[in-house]
C-alpha positions as CSV (number, residue, x, y, z in Angstrom):
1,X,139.5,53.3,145.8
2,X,140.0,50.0,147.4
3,X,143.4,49.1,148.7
4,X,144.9,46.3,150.4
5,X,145.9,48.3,153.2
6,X,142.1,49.5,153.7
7,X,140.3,45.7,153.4
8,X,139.4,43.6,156.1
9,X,138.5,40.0,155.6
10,X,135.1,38.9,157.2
11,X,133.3,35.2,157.1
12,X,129.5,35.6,157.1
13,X,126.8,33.4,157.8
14,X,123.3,33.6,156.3
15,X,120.8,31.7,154.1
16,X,120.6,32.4,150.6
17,X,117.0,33.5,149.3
18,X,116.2,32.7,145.5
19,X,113.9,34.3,142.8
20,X,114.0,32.4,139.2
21,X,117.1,34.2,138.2
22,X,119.0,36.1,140.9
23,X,120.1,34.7,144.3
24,X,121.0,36.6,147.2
25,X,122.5,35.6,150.6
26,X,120.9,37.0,153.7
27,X,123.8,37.4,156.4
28,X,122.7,36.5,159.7
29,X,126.3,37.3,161.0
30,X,129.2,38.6,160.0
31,X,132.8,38.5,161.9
32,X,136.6,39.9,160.9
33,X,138.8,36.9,160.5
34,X,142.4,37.0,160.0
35,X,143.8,37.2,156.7
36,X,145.7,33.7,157.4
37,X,142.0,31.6,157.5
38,X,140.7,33.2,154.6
39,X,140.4,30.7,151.4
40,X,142.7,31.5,148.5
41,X,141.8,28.2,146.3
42,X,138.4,30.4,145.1
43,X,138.7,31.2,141.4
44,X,139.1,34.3,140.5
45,X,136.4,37.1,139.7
46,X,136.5,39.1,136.3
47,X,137.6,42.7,136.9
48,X,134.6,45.0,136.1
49,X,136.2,46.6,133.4
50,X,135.9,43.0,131.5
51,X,132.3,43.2,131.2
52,X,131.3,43.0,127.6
53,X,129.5,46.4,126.7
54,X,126.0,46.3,124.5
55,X,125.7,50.1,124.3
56,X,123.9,52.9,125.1
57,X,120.3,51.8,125.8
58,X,116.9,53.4,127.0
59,X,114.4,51.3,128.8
60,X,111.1,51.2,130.6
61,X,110.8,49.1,133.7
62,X,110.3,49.5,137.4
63,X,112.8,49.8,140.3
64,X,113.2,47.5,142.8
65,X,115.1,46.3,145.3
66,X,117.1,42.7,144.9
67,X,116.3,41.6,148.0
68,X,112.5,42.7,147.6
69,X,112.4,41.3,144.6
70,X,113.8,37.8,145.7
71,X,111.4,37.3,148.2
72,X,108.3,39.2,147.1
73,X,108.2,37.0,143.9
74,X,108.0,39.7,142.6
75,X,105.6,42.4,144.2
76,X,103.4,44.8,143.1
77,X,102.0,48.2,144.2
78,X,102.5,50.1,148.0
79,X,104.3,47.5,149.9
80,X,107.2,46.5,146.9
81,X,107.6,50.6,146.4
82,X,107.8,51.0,150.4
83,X,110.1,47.9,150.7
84,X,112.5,48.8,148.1
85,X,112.8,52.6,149.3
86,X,114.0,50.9,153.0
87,X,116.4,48.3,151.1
88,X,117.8,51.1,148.8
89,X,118.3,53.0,152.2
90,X,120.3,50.4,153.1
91,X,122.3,50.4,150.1
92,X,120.9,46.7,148.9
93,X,121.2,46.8,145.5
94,X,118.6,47.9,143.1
95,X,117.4,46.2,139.7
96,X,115.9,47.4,137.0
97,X,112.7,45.0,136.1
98,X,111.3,44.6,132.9
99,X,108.1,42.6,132.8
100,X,106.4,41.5,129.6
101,X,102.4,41.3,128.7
102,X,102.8,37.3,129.2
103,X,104.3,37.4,132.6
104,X,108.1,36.8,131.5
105,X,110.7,39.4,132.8
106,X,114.2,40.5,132.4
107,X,116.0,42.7,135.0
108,X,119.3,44.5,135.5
109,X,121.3,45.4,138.0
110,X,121.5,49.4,138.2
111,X,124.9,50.3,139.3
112,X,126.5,54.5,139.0
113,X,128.3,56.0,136.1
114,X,131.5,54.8,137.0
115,X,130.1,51.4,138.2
116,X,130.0,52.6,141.8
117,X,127.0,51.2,144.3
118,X,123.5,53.4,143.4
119,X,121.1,53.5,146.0
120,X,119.3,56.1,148.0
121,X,119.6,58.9,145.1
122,X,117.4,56.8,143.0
123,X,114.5,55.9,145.8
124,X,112.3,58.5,144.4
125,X,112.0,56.5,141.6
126,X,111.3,53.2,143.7
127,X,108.4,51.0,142.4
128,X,107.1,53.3,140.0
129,X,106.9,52.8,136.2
130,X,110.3,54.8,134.6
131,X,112.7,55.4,131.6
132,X,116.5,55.2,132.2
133,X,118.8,55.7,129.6
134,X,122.6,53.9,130.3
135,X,125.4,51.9,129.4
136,X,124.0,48.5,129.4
137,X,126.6,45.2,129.8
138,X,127.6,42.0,130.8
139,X,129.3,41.2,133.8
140,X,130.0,37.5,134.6
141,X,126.0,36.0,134.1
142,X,124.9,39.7,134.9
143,X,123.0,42.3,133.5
144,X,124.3,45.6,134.5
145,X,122.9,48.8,133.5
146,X,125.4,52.0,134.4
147,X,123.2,55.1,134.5
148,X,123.2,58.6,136.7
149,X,120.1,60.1,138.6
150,X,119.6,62.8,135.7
151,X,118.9,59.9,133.3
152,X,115.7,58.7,135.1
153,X,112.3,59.5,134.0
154,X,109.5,58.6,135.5
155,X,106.4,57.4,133.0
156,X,102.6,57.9,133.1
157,X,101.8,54.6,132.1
158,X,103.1,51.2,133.1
């Protein structure tokens, strides 16, 4: 659990990289700042326990990694599996993609059980057709889709 006493307060710099519906920002450089320059006119951001819950789902897709996703547009095959196994390594956050026969495609972020980063115990899975079953939800404009490592299966077909 988070605290006050535990967080530090950083500025970054970085260029954001977009992909039709997600943006990410890829820091260049990051720096501790005092807690005196940090901005405190930002609005404020909806406590995860907000999100508005769909339910229980099961769905087929792909895993990938949001930053391989934003700037592979999105790939396909060897290199988008290797690529996402590195940036789910490096704990960048993985999505769940979705694509339909016309091209079209939904994703969701995949976060733990109890909402908690998910990462490196799902890279097995990475770029490769699978089931997972979850919690699916709304958070802010997200899609977030709670889930565990026993509750992926991977699928013969794509």
């Amino acid at each position: 659990p988070n605290s006050e006493a535990n967080m530090a307060y950083v500025r970054v710099t970085g260029y954001p990289v977009f992909n039709r519906m997600h943006a990410l920002l890829n820091v260049t450089d990051m720096e501790t700042v005092p807690p005196l320059s940090v901005r405190t006119d930002l609005p404020e951001v909806p406590a995860f326990e907000d999100r508005y819950v769909y339910g229980t789902v099961s769905l087929d897709g792909e895993i990938v990694s949001a930053a391989c996703f934003a700037s592979m547009n999105p790939g396909f095959g060897k290199a988008q599996r290797a690529s996402t196994i590195r940036s789910l390594d490096s704990r960048i956050p993985p999505l769940l993609l979705i694509r339909a026969n016309n091209g079209d495609f939904i994703s969701l972020w995949i976060v733990g059980e109890e909402g908690t980063p998910i990462g490196t115990e799902i890279s097995e899975w990475a770029g490769r057709p699978v089931t997972i079953k979850g919690e699916a939800s709304m958070w802010m404009d997200k899609l977030i889709l709670r889930t565990r490592k026993e509750w992926i299966n991977e699928r013969n077909e794509p």
